[in-house]
C-alpha positions as CSV (number, residue, x, y, z in Angstrom):
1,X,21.2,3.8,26.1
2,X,19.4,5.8,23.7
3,X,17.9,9.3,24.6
4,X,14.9,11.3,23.7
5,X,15.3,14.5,22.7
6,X,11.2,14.6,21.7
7,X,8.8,12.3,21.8
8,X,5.6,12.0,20.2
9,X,5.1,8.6,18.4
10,X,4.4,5.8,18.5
11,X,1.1,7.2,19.3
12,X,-1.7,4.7,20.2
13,X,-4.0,4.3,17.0
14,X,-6.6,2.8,18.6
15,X,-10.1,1.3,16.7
16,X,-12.8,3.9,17.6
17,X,-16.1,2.1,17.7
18,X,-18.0,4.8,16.5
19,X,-16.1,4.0,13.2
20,X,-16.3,-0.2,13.4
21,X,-20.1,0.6,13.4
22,X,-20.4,3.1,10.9
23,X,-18.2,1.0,8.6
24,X,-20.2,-2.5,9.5
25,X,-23.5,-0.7,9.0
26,X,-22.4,0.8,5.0
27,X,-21.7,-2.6,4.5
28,X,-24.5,-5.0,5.9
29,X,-27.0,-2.4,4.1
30,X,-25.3,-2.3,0.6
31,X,-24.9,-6.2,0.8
32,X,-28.4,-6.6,1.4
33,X,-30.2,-4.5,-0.7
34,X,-27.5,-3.2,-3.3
35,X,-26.9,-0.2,-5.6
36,X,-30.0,1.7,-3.8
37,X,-27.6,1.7,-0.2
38,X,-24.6,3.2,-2.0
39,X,-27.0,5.8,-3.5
40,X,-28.2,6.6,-0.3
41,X,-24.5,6.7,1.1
42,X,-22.9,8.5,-1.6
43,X,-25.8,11.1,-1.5
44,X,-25.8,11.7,2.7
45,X,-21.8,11.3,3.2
46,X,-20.6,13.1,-0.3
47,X,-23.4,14.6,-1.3
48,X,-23.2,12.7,-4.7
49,X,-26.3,11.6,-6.7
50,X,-25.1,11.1,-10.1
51,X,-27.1,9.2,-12.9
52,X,-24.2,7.0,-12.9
53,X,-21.1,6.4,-11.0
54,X,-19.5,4.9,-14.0
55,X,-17.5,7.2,-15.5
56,X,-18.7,8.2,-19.0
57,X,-16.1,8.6,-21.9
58,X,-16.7,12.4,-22.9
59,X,-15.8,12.5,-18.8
60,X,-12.6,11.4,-19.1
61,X,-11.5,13.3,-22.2
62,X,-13.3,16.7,-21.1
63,X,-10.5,15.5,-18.0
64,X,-8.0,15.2,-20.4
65,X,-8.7,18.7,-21.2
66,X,-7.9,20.5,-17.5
67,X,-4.2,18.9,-17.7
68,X,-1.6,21.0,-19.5
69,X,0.9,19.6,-21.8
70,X,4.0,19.9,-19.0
71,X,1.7,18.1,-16.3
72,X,1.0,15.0,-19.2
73,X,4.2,14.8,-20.0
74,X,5.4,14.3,-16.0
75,X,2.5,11.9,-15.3
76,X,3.5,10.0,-18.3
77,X,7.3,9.9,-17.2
78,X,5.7,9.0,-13.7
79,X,3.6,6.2,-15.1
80,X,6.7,4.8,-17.5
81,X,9.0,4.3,-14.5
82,X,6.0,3.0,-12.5
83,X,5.6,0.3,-15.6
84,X,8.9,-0.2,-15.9
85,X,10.4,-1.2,-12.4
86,X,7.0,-3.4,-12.1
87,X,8.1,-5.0,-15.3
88,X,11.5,-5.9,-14.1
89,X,9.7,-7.6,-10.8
90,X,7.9,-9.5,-12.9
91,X,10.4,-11.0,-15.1
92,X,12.1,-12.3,-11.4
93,X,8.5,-14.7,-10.9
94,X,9.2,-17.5,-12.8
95,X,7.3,-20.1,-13.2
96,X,8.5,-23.9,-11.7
97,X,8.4,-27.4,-12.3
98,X,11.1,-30.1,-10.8
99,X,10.8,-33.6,-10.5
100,X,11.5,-34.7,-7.1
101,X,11.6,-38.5,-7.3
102,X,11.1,-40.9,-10.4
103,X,7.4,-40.3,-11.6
104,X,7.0,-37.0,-9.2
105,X,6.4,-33.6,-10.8
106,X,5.8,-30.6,-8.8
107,X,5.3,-27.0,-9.9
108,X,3.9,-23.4,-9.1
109,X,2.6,-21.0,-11.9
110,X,2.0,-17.4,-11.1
111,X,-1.4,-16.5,-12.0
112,X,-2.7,-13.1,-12.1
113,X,-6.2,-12.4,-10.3
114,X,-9.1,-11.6,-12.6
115,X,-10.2,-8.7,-11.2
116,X,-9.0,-5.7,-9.0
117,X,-10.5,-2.6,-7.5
118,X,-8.0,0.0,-7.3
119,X,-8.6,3.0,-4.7
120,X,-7.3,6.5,-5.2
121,X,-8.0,8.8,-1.9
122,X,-9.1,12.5,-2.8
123,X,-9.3,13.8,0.9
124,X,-7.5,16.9,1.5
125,X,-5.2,16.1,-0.9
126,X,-6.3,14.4,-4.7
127,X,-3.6,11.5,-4.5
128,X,-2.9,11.5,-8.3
129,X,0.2,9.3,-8.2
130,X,-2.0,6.8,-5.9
131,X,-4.0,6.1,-9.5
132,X,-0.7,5.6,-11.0
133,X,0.4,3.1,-8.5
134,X,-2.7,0.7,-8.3
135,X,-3.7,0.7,-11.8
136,X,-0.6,0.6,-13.9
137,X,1.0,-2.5,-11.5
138,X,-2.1,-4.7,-11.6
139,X,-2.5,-4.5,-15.9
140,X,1.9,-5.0,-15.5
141,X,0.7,-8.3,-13.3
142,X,-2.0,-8.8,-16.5
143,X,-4.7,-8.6,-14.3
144,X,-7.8,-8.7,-16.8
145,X,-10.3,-5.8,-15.4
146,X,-8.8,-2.9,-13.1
147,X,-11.9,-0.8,-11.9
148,X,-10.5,2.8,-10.4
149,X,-12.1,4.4,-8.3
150,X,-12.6,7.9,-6.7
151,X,-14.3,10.0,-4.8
152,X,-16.0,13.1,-6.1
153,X,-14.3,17.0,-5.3
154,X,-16.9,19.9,-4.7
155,X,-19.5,18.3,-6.2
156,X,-18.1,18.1,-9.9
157,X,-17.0,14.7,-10.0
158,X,-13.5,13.1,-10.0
159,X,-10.5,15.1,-10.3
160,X,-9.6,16.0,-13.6
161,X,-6.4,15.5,-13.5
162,X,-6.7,12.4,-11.3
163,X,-9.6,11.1,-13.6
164,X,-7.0,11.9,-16.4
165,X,-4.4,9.7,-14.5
166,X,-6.7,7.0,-13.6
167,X,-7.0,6.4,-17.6
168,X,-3.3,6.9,-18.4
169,X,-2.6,4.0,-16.1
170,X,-4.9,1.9,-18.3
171,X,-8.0,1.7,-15.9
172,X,-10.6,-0.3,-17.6
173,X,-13.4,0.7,-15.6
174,X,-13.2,4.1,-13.4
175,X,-16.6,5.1,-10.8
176,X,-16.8,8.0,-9.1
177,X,-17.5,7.0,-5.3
178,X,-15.7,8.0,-2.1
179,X,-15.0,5.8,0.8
180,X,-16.6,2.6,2.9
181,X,-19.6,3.0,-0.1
182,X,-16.6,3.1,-3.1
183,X,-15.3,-0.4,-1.3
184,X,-18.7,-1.7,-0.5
185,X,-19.6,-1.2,-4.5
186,X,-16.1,-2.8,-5.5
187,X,-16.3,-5.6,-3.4
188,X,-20.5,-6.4,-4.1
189,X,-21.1,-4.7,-7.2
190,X,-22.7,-1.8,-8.4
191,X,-25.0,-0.9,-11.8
192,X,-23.1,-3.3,-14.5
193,X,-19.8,-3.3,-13.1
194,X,-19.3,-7.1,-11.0
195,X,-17.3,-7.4,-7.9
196,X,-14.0,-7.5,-7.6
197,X,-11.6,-10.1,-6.5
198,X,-9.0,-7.8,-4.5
199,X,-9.3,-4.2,-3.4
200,X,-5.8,-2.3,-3.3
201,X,-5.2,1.7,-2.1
202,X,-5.1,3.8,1.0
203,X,-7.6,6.4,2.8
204,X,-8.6,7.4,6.3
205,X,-9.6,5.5,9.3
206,X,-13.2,4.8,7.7
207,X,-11.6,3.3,4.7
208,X,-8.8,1.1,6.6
209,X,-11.5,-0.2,8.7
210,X,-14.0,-1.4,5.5
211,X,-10.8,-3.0,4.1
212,X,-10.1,-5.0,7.6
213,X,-13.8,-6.1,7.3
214,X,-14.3,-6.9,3.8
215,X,-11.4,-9.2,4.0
216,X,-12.5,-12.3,2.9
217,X,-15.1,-11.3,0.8
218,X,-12.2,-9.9,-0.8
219,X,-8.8,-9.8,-0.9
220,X,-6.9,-6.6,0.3
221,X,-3.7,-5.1,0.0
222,X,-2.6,-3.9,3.3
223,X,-4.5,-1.9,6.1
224,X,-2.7,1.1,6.2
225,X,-3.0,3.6,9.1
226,X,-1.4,7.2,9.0
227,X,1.5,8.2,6.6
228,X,5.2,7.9,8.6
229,X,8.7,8.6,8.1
230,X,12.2,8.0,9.5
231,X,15.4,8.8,9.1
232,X,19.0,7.9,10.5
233,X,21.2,10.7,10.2
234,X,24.6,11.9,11.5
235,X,26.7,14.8,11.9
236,X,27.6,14.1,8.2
237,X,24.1,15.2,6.9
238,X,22.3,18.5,6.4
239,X,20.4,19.1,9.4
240,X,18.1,21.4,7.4
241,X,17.5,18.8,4.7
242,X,16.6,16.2,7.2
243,X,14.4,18.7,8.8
244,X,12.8,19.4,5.7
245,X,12.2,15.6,4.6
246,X,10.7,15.0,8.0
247,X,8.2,17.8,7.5
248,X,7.7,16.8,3.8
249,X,6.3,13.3,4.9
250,X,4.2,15.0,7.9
251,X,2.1,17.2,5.4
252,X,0.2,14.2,4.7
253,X,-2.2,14.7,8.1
254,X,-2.3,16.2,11.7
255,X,-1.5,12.6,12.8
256,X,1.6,11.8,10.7
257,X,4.6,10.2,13.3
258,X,8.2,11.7,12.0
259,X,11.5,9.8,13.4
260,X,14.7,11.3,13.5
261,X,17.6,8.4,15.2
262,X,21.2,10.3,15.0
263,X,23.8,8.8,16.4
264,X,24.7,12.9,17.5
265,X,23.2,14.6,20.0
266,X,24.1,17.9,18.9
267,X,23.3,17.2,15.4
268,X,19.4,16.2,16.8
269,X,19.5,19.4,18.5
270,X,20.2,21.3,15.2
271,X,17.5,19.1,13.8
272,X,15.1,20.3,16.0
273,X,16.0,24.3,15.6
274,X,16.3,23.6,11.8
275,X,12.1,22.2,11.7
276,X,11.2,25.3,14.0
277,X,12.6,27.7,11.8
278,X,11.0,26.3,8.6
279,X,7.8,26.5,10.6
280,X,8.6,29.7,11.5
281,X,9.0,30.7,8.4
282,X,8.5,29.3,4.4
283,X,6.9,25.4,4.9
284,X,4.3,26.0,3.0
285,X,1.5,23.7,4.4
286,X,2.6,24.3,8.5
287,X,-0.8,24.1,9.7
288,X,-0.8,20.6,8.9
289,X,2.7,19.6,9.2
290,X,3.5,21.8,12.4
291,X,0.8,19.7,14.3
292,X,2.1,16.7,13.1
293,X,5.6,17.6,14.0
294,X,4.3,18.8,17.6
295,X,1.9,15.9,18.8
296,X,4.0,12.9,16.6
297,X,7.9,14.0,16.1
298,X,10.4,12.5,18.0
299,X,14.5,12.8,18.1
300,X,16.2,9.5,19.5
301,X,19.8,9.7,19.9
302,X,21.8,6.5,20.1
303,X,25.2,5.8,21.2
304,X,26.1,3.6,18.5
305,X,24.7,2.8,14.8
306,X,23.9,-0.9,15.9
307,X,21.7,0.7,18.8
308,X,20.4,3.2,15.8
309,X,19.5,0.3,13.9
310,X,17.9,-1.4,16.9
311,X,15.8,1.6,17.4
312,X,14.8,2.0,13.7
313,X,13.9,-1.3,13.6
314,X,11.7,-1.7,16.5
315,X,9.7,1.8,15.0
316,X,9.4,-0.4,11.5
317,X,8.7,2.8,10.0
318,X,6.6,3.0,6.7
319,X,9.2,5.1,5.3
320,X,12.9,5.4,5.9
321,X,15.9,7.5,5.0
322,X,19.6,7.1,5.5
323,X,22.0,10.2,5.8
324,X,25.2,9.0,7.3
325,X,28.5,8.3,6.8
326,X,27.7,4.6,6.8
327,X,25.0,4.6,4.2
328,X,26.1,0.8,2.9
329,X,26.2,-0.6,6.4
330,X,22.6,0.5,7.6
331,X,21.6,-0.6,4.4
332,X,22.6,-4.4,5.0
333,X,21.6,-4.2,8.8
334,X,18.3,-2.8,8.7
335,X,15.5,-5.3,8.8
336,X,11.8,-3.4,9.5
337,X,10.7,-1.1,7.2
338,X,8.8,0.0,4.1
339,X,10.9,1.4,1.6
340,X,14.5,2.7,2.5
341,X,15.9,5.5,0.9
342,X,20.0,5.5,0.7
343,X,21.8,8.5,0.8
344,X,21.2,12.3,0.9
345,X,19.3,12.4,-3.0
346,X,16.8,9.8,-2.2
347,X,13.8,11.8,-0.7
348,X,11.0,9.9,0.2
349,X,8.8,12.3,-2.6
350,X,10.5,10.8,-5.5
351,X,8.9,7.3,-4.4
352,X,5.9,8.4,-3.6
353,X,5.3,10.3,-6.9
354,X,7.5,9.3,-9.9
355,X,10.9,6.9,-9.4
356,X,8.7,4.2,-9.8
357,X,9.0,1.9,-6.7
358,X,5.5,1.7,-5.0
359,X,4.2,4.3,-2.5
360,X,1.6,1.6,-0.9
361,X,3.4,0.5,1.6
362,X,3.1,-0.6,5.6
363,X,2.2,1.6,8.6
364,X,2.2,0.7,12.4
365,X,4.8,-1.5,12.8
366,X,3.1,-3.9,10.0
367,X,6.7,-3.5,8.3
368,X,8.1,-6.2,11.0
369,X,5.7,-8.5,8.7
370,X,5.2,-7.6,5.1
371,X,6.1,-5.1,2.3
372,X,4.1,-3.1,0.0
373,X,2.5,-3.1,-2.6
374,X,4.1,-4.8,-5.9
375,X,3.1,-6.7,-8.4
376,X,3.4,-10.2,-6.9
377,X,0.3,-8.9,-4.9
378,X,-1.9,-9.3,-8.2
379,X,-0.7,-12.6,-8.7
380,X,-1.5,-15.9,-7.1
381,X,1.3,-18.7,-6.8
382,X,-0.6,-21.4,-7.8
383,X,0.7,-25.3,-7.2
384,X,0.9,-28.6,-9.0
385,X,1.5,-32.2,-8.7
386,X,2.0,-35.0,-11.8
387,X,2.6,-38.3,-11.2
388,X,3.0,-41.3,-13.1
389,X,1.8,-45.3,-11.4
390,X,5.7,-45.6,-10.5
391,X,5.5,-42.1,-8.7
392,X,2.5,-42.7,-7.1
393,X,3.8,-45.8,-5.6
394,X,6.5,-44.0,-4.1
395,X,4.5,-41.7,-2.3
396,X,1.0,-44.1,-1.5
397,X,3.1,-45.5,1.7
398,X,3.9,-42.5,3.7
399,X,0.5,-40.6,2.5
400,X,-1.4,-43.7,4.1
401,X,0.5,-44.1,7.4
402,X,0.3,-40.5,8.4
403,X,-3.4,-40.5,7.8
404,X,-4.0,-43.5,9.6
405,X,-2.0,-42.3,12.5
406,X,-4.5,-39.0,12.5
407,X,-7.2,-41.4,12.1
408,X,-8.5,-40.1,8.4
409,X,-8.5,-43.4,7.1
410,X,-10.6,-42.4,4.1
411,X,-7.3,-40.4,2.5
412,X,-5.4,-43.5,4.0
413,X,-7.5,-45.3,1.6
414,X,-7.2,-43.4,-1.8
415,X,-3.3,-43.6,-0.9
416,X,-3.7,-47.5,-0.9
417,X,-5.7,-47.7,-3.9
418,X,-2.2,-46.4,-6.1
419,X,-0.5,-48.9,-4.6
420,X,-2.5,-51.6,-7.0
């Protein structure tokens, strides 16, 4: 039976309503009336009035200009890894077509959508490598039009070096907006720039919530709540390591979960003096990660690595590491998760900045149910059907019985028509 040592998530996230309405009101007003509601928005909630959110060109290369030559040359390693694992997913989609009886072809192409709006959050932290993630993987995917957007930081605009980024990754289109009004523009339109078919990218509750009611109007990504991390560890692993990623991944915000499951109780004990004393001491961001840690960390120890797993699993942690002597076998068992992370090197910072798998990626259990973000998500699986009068004949019978027998006797009839 498995023990806590601490407890603090899963806390309950619920749907505050004072947030559903703000989020439903943005909306209805900038459908109805336009670019004049996302002025007004922009200008009360970011104090933003710009002539244009379109970003202009001598923008983004006065950007260019605030990013030193060592800071280009990581982004572009960052960006080349992003491009290249997407590639390789890619190259696995391959189109189909098999004949399944004489005079019956059937296929699938994979088609990429026309046009995506791609999200890059610039709250208390300017997610630069977020601009790398949802614009580079939508052009891999040969989506036609990526519009980036962000929101603007003390007044001045985007970024620079996230604007900088944002055109690296081959944005086509980049406005400066922030929030519900940056996802009411994408998905309605704003100035010259049409809607968009799909919006992609994280933010805060305000921004989850427009992306769980814009759906439909457009597509979405994933609704993802507040950052989390796991790990499985033994007495084989560095308890101040594990401490340290645990704290890493709860700088993100004063509600980020963190999961140790050890299969040791004494090594969750050291776990736990190992996080105090770097809070006592260097983490550099502790205001943050210190509440996060207090309200949201929890130590689970389990009597046996299939009760670890079991535990893991039911969590379905966005992101989760593995420090054991059994790295392989945790690796084939687990089932619910985000991205996994084998082994004492793989931090959970090298994914979300620069190895090149995608830092998008499920929160609050969604991991039971889907991935992330790759780039299948900018591509529709699109089917087929060829038949010849032989092939049709073949499957007229069968088509017409089962409609008649759920009384749609007009696609009865169209069935019966090939059969002359």
């Amino acid at each position: 039976m498995a023990v806590h040592l601490k407890t603090g998530w899963p806390q309950q996230v619920e749907r505050q309503q004072e947030v559903i309405d703000t989020v439903s009101r943005i909306l209805r007003e900038v459908e109805h009336e336009g670019e004049p509601a996302i002025r007004r928005w922009s200008a009360q909630l970011d104090g933003w009035e710009p002539p244009t959110f379109v970003v202009p060109a001598e923008r983004i290369k006065a950007a260019a200009e605030t990013v030193d030559d060592e800071l280009a040359e990581q982004l572009e390693f960052a960006r080349s890894q992003v491009e290249r694992f997407a590639r390789a997913q890619r190259d696995t989609m391959q189109d189909l077509e098999i004949e399944t009886l004489p005079g019956v072809v059937l296929g699938h192409r994979h088609l990429p959508v026309a046009k995506v709006g791609s999200y890059s959050p610039g709250g208390r932290y300017p997610l630069i490598a977020s601009s790398i993630m949802t614009v580079t993987v939508p052009k891999v995917a040969g989506v036609d039009t990526v519009v980036a957007v962000a929101p603007p930081r003390d007044g001045q605009g985007i970024y620079g070096p996230q604007l900088y980024t944002m055109d690296l990754a081959g944005a086509d289109v980049i406005l400066c907006l922030g929030g519900v009004q940056a996802f009411a523009a994408l998905a309605f339109g704003v100035e010259d720039v049409a809607p968009v078919d799909l919006v992609v990218g994280a933010g805060n509750a305000y921004v989850a919530e427009a992306k769980r009611q814009l759906f439909g109007t457009v597509g979405i990504d994933l609704l993802a709540g507040p950052t989390e991390v796991a790990v499985i560890a033994d007495e084989t692993a560095d308890p101040r390591l594990v401490a340290a990623d645990l704290l890493g991944q709860a700088e993100h915000g004063f509600n980020s979960p963190a999961l140790l499951v050890t299969t040791s109780h004494d090594f969750g004990t050291a776990v736990i003096a190992e996080v105090d004393r770097w809070l006592g001491g260097d983490w550099p961001t502790v205001e943050v990660a210190g509440t996060a840690w207090r309200e949201h960390g929890t130590v689970v120890v389990c009597e046996s690595r299939e009760e670890a797993v079991q535990v893991s699993d039911a969590y379905a942690p966005e992101h989760l590491e593995v420090q054991t002597a059994h790295d392989d076998w945790y690796a084939a068992n687990l089932r619910n998760y985000g991205s996994l992370f084998i082994g004492p090197e793989a931090t959970v910072a090298f994914s979300d900045k620069s190895i090149g798998t995608n830092h998008v990626l499920p929160t609050g259990r969604a991991a039971r149910y889907t991935g992330g973000l790759w780039v299948g998500k900018f591509l529709k699986t699109v089917t087929y059907q060829r038949l010849t009068p032989a092939g049709a004949r073949t499957i007229a019978p069968s088509t017409a019985a089962i409609a008649d027998a759920e009384l749609m006797y007009g696609h009865a009839l169209t069935a019966r028509l090939r059969l002359n």
